[in-house]
ROFI-249724 format. One record per residue: y, x, z of N, C-alpha, C, O in turn; residue number from 1; residue in three letters. Coordinates in pm, whole numbers, plus 50000, padded with zeros to 5 digits. Atoms other than C-alpha are relative to their C-alpha. Example, Ala and Ser with C-alpha at 12.3 -4.5 7.8 and 13.67 -1.06 7.14 Angstrom:
<sites>
+-------+-------+-------+-------+-------+-------+-------+-------+-------+-------+-------+-------+-----+------+
!    nv !    nu !    nw !   cav !   cau !   caw !    cv !    cu !    cw !    ov !    ou !    ow ! seq ! type !
+-------+-------+-------+-------+-------+-------+-------+-------+-------+-------+-------+-------+-----+------+
! 49881 ! 50089 ! 50000 ! 49550 ! 51230 ! 50780 ! 50120 ! 50090 ! 50000 ! 50118 ! 50194 ! 50066 !   1 !  ALA !
! 49881 ! 49918 ! 49994 ! 49894 ! 51367 ! 50714 ! 50109 ! 49923 ! 50073 ! 50220 ! 49974 ! 50090 !   2 !  SER !
+-------+-------+-------+-------+-------+-------+-------+-------+-------+-------+-------+-------+-----+------+
</sites>
This chain:
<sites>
+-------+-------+-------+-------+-------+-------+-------+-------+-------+-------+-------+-------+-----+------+
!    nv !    nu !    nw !   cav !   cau !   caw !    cv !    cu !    cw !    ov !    ou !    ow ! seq ! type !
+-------+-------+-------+-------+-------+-------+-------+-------+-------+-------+-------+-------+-----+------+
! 49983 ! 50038 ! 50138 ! 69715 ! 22600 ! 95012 ! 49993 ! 50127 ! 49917 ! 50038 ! 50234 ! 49958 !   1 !  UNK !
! 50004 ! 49891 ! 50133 ! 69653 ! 22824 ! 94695 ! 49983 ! 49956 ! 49872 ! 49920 ! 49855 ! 49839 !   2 !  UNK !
! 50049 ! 50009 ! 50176 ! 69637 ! 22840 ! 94327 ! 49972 ! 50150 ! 49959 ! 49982 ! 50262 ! 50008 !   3 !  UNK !
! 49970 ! 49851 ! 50135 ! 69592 ! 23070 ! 94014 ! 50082 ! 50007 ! 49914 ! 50076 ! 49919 ! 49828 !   4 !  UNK !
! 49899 ! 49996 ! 50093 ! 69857 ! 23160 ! 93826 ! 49925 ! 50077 ! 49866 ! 49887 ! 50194 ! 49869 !   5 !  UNK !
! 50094 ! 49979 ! 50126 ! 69680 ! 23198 ! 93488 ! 50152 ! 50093 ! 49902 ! 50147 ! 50206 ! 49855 !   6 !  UNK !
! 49898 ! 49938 ! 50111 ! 70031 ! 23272 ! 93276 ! 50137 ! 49937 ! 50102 ! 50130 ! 49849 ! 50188 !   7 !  UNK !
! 49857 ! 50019 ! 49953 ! 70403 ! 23249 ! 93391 ! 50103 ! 50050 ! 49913 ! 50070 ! 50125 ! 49821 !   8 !  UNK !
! 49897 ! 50025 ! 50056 ! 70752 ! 23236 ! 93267 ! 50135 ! 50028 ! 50102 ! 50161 ! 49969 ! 50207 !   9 !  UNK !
! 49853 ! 49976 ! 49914 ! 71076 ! 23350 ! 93418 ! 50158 ! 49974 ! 49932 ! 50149 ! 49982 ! 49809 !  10 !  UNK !
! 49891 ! 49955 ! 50104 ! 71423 ! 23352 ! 93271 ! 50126 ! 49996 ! 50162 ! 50142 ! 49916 ! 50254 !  11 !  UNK !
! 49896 ! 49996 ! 49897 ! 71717 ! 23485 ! 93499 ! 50110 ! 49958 ! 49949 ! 50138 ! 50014 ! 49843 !  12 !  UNK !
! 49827 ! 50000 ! 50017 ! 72086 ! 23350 ! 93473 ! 50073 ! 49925 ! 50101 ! 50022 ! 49843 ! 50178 !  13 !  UNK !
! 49923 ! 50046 ! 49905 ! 72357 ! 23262 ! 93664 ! 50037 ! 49834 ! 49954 ! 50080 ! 49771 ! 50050 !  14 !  UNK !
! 49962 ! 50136 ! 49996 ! 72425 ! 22898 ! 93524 ! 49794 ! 49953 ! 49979 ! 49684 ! 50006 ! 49995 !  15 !  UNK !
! 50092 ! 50097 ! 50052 ! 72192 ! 22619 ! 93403 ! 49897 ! 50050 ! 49908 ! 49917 ! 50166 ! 49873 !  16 !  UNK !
! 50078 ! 49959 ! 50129 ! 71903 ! 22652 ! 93133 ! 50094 ! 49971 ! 49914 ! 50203 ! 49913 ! 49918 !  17 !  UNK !
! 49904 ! 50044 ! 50159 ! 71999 ! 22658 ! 92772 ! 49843 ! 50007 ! 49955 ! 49762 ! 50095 ! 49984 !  18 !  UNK !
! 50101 ! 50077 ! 50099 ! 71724 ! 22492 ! 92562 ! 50006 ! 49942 ! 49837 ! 50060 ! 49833 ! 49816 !  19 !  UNK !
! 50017 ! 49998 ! 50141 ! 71679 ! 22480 ! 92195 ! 50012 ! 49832 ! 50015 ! 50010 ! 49794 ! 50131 !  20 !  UNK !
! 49974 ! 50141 ! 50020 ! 71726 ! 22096 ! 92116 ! 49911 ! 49921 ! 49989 ! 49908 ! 49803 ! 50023 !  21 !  UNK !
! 50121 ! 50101 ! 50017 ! 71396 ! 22014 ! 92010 ! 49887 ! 50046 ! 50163 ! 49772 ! 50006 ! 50182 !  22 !  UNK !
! 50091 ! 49962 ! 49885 ! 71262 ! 22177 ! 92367 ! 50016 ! 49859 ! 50046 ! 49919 ! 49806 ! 50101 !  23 !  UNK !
! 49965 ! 50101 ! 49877 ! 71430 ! 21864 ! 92519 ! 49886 ! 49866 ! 49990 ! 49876 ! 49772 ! 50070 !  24 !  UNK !
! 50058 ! 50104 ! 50018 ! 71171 ! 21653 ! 92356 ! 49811 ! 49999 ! 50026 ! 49716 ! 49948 ! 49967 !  25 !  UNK !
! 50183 ! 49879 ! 49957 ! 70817 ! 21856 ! 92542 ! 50011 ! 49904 ! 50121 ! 50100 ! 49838 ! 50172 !  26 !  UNK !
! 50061 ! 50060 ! 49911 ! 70620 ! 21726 ! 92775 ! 49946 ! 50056 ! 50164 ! 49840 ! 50041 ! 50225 !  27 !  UNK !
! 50009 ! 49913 ! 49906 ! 70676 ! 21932 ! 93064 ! 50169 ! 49991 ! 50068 ! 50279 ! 49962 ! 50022 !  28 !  UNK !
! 49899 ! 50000 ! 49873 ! 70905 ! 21956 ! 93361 ! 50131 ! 50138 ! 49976 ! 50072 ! 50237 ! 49933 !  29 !  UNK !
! 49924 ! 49915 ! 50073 ! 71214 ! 22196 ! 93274 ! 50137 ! 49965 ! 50108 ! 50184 ! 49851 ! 50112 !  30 !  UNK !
! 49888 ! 50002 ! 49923 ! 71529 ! 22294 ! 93557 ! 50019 ! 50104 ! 50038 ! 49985 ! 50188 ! 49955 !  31 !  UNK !
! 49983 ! 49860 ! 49901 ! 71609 ! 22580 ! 93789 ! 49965 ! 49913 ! 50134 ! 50003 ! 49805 ! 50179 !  32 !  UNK !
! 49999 ! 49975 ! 49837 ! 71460 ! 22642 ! 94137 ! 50045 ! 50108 ! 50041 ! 50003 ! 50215 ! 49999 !  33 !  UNK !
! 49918 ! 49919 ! 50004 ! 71705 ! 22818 ! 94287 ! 49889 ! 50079 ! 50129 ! 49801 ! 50014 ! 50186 !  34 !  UNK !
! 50063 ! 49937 ! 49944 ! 71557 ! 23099 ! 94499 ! 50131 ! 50102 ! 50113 ! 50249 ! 50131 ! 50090 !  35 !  UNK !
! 49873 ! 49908 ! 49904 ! 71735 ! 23319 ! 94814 ! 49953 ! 50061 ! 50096 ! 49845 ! 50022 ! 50141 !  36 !  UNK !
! 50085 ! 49910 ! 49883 ! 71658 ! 23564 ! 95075 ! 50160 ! 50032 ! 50083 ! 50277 ! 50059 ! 50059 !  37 !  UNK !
! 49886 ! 50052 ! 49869 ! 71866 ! 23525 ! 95368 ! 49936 ! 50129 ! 50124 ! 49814 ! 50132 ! 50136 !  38 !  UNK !
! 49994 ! 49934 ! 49890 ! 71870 ! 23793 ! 95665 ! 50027 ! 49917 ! 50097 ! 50114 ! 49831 ! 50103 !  39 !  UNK !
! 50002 ! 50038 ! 49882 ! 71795 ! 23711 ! 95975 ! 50017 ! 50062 ! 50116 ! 50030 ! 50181 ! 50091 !  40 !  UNK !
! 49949 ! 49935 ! 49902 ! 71871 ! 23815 ! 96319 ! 49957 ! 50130 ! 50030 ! 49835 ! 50141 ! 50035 !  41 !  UNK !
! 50096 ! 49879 ! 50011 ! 71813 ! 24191 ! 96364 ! 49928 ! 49988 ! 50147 ! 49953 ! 49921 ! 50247 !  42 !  UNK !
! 50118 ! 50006 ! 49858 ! 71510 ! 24281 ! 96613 ! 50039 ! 50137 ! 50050 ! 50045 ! 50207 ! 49949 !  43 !  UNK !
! 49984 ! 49873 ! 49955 ! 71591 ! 24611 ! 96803 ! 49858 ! 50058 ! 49986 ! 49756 ! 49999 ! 49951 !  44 !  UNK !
! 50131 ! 49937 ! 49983 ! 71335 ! 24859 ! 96841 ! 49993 ! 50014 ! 50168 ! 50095 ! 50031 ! 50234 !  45 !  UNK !
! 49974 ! 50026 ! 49863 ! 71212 ! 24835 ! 97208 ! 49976 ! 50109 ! 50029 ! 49983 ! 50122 ! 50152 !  46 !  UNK !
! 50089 ! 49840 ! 49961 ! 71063 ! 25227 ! 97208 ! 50182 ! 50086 ! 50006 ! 50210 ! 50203 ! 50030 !  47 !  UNK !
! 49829 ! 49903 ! 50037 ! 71505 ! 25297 ! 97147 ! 50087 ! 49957 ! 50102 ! 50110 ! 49840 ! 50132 !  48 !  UNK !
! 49875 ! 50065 ! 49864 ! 71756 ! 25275 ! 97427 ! 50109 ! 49953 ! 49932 ! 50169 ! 50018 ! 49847 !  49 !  UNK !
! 49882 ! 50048 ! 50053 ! 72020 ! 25029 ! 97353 ! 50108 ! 50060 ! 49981 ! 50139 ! 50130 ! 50077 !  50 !  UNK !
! 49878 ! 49933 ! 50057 ! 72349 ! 25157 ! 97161 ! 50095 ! 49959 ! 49979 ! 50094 ! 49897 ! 49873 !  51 !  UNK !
! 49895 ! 50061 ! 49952 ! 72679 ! 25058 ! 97259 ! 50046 ! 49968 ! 49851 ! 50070 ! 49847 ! 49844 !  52 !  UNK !
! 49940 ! 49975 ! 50162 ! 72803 ! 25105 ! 96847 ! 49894 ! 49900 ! 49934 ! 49930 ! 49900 ! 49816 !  53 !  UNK !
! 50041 ! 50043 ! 50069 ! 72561 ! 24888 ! 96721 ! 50041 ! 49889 ! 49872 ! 49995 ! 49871 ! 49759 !  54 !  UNK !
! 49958 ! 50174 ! 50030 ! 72722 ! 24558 ! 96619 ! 50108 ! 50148 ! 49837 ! 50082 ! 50115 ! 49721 !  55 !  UNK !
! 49925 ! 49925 ! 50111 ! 72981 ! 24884 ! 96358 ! 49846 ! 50078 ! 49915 ! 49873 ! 50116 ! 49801 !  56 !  UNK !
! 50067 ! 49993 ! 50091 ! 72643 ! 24988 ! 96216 ! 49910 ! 49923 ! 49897 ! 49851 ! 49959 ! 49795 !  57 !  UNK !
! 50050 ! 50159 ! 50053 ! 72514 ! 24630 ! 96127 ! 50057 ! 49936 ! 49924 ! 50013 ! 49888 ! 49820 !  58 !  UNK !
! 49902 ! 50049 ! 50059 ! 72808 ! 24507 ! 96049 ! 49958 ! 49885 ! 49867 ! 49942 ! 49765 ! 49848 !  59 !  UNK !
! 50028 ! 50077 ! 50121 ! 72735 ! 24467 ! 95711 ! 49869 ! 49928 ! 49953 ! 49821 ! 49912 ! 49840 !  60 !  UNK !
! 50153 ! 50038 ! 49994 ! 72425 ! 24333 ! 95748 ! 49995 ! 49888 ! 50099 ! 49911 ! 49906 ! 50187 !  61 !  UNK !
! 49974 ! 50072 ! 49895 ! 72513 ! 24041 ! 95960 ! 49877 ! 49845 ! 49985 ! 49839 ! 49811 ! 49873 !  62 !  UNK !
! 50110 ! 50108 ! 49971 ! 72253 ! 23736 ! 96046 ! 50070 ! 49890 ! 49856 ! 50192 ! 49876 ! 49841 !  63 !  UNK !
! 49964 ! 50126 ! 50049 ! 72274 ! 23447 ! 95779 ! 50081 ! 50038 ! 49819 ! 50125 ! 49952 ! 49742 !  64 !  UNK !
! 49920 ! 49960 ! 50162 ! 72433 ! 23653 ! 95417 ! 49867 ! 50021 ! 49943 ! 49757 ! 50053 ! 49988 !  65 !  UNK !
! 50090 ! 49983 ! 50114 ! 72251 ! 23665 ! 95149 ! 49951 ! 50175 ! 49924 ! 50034 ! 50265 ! 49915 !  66 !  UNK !
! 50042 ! 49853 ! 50009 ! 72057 ! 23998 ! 95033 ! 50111 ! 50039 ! 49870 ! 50174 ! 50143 ! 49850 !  67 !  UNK !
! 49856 ! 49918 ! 50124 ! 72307 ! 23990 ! 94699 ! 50117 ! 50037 ! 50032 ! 50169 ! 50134 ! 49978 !  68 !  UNK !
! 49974 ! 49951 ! 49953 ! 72540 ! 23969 ! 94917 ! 50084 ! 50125 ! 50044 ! 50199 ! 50169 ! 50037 !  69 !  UNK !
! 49973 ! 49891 ! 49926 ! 72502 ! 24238 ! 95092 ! 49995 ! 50136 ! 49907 ! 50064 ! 50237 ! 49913 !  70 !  UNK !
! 50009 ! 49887 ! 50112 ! 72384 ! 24451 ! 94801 ! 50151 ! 50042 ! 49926 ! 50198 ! 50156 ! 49925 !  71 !  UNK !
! 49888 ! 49941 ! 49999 ! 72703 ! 24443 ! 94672 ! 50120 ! 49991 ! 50038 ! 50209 ! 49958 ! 49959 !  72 !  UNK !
! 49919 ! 49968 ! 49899 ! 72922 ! 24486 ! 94907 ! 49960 ! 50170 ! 50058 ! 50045 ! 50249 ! 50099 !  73 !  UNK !
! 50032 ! 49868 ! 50010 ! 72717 ! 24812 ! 94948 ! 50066 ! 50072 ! 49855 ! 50160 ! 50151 ! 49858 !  74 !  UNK !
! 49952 ! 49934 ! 50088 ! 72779 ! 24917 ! 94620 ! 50115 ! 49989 ! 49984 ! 50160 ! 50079 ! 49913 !  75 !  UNK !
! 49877 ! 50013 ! 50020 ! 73107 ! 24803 ! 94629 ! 50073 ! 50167 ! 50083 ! 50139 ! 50262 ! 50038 !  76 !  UNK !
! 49918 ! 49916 ! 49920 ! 73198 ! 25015 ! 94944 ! 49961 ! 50159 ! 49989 ! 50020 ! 50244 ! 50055 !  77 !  UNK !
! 50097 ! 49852 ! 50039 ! 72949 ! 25351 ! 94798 ! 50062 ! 50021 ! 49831 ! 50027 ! 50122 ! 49771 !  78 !  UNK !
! 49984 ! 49949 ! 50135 ! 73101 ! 25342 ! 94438 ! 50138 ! 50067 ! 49993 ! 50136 ! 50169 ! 49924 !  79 !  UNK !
! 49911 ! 49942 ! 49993 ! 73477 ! 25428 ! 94503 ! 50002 ! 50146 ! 50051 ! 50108 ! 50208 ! 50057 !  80 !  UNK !
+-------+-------+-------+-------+-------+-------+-------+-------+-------+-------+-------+-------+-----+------+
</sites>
C-alpha cells in the first residue's frame, strides 16, 4: 500500500481537539489518533560475550514502556 501526501496538518496536545464552533459544521473527519512507540525486547550483540550486570544497565529501558516514558525518567534521574 502507498499514497502521496500532497499537504498535512499536525497539532500536538495532551487532551482532546479544541475546535472553533463553526469547524464542527465541515465536511471532513476530525479526532485524535493516538500514536506510541513501545520498546521491545532487547537483542544482545552476538560478536559480545554475555554480561552478568546486564539486566542494572537496562533496567530502565525495560521491554513493553513507552519511549516518553523512559525519556523522562532519564531526565528525571540526569537533572538532580
Amino acid at each position: 500500500m502507498g499514497m502521496t501526501i500532497e499537504e498535512a496538518s499536525a497539532k500536538i496536545r495532551a487532551d482532546g481537539p479544541i475546535d472553533l464552533e463553526t469547524d464542527y459544521e465541515a465536511d471532513c473527519w476530525a479526532g485524535v489518533i493516538p500514536i506510541a512507540q513501545r520498546l521491545g525486547m532487547p537483542i544482545p550483540d552476538a560478536g559480545v560475550p554475555p554480561r552478568a550486570g546486564f539486566v542494572d544497565e537496562l533496567g530502565h529501558l525495560a521491554e513493553g514502556l513507552g519511549f516518553d516514558e523512559v525519556l523522562l525518567a532519564l531526565a528525571r534521574r540526569y537533572a538532580g
